[in-house]
N, C-alpha and C positions, 0 to 999 in steps of 0.2 A: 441596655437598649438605648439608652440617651447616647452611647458615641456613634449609634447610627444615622440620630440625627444631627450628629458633627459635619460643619463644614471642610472639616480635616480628613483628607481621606486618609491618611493613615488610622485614627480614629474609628473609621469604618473596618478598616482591614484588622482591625486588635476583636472589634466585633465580631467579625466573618472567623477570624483564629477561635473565638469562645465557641460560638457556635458549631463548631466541626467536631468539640468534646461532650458539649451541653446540648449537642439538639435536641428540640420536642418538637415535634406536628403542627405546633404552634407558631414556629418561626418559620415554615415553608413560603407563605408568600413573602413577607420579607428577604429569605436569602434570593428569592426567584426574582426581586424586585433588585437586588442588587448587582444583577447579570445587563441590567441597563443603566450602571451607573456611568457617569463622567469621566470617572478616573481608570485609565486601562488596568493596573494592577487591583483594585477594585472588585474588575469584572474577573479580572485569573483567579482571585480567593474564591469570589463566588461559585464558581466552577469546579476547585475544589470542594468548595462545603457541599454542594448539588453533590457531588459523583460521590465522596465521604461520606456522604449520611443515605445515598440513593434514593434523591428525590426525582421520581420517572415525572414527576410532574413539571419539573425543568425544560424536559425534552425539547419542545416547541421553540421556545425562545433561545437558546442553544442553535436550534437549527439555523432560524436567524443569526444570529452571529457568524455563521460561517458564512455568507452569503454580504453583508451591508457592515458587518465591525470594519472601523477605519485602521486595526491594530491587526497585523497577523502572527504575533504571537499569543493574540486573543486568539483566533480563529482557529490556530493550529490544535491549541487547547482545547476548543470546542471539537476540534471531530475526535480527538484523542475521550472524548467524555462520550460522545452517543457511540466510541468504539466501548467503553466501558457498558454504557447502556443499552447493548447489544441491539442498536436499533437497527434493524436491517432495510427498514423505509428511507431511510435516508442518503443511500447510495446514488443515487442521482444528483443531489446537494452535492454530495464531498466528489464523486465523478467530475464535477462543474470547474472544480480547483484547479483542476489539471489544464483545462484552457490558458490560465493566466501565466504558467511557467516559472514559477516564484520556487525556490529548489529545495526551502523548508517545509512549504506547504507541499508542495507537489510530493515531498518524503510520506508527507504524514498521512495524506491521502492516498498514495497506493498504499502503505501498510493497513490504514482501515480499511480500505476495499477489501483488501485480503484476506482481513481478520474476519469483517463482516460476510465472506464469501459471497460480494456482488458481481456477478460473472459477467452481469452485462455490461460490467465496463470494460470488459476484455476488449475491444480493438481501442477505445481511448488507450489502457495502459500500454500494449503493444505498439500504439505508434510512437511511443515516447522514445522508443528503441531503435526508430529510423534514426532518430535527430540529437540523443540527449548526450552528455561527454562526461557528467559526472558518476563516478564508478558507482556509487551508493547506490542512487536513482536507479541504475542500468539492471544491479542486482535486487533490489526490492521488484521491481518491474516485474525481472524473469520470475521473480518465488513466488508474487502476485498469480500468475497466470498459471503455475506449477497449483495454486492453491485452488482458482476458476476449473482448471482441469480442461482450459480454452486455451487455445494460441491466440485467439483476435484474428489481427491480422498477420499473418505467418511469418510474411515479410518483413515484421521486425525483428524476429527472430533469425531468418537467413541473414540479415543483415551482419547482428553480432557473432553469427556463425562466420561470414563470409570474411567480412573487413574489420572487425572489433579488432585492435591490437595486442589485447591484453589474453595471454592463453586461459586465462581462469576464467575469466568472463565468457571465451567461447566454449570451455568445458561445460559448463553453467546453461548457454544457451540449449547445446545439445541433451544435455541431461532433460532440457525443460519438453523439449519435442517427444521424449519416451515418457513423458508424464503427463500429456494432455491427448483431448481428444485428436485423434490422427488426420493431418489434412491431405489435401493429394499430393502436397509439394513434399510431404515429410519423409519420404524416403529417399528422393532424389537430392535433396540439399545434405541428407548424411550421406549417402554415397560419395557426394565431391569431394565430402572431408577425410573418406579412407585413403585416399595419396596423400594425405599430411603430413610434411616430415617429423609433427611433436607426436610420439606416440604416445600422449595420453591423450590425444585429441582422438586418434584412431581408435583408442581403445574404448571413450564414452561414445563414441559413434558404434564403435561393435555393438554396445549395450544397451543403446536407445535402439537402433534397429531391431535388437533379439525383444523390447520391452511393447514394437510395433505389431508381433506377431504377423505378420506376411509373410506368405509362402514366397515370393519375390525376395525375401529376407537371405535365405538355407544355402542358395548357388552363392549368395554374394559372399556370407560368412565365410561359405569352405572354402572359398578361393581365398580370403582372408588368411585363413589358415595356411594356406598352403604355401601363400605370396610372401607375407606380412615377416618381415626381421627383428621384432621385438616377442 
């Protein structure tokens, strides 16, 4: 207990390492007090010790941190811990991240949204899909929304269906449309994709459609059939 009253933050952090083997009940506000230390690595142990021992009584302060920590491999950490401590209140907090555009944080937060199944961020996560270039993002995004069981707003999805370059990313989007709730657009934007010359593009378009159930669906397939050279 004296290295946590060390000036040395390594000192502290030899502490926070005891503590994650050694915990008792006893050291709860201490490790809780050490989520506001000085030193960024510090507050990563502490983080650790909190979600390793599952101290739910961290929660609060934690949330702050994602919000006012000056460190974003602090922050990233903290939503990675209330995604451990299955806090499902705090999806608005981690929702927030996504304004800032930062491509670490912005990972870590659609994967906690997703985990945490906060559906209401479905049109924040979908708009990232009008604008965002890195492939990572693009895919946590679609499996986000695949996980909401929301498209958001649809039109980010048409988007990576229409001009995304990448043919796996627009398999990806399409598969995402037969896994969410159905919009008005969502037969029409698979339609456009049945003249695509990649036929595995045509052929996840087959399968979201059949996943759409619409009678609107049956004419289009058997002409598929009939047309279709793969």
């Amino acid at each position: 207990l004296n290295l946590g009253r060390s000036s040395n933050p390594i000192d502290r952090i030899y502490l926070l390492e005891a503590l994650k083997h050694l915990y008792d009940v006893r050291f709860q506000k201490l490790v809780i007090s050490f989520l506001n230390d000085e030193n960024k690595s510090v507050r990563i142990y502490a983080l650790k010790c909190a979600t390793d021992n599952t101290i739910k009584e961290s929660v609060p302060v934690i949330k702050r941190l994602i919000t006012t920590d000056n460190n974003d491999e602090v922050r990233k950490r903290s939503i990675e811990a209330l995604v451990y401590f299955k806090d499902t209140g705090s999806g608005s907090i981690i929702s927030s991240v996504l304004k800032e555009g930062k491509r670490d944080l912005s990972l870590a937060a659609i994967k906690a949204l997703r985990d945490l199944k906060y559906s209401s961020a479905a049109v924040p996560v979908s708009g990232i899909l009008l604008t965002e270039s890195d492939r990572e993002i693009k895919a946590a995004a679609i499996d986000a929304l695949i996980g909401f069981g929301k498209a958001g707003n649809i039109e980010g999805l048409r988007h990576i269906i229409i001009k995304d370059e990448d043919p796996f990313m627009r398999i990806k989007a399409i598969h995402a449309i037969g896994e969410v709730t159905e919009e008005r657009a969502s037969m029409d934007i698979l339609t456009l994709t049945l003249s695509e010359s990649d036929y595995r593009i045509r052929g996840e378009a087959c399968n979201a459609m059949g996943k759409l159930k619409k009678s609107r669906a049956s004419s289009i397939l058997l002409n598929q059939i009939k047309t279709d050279n793969s």
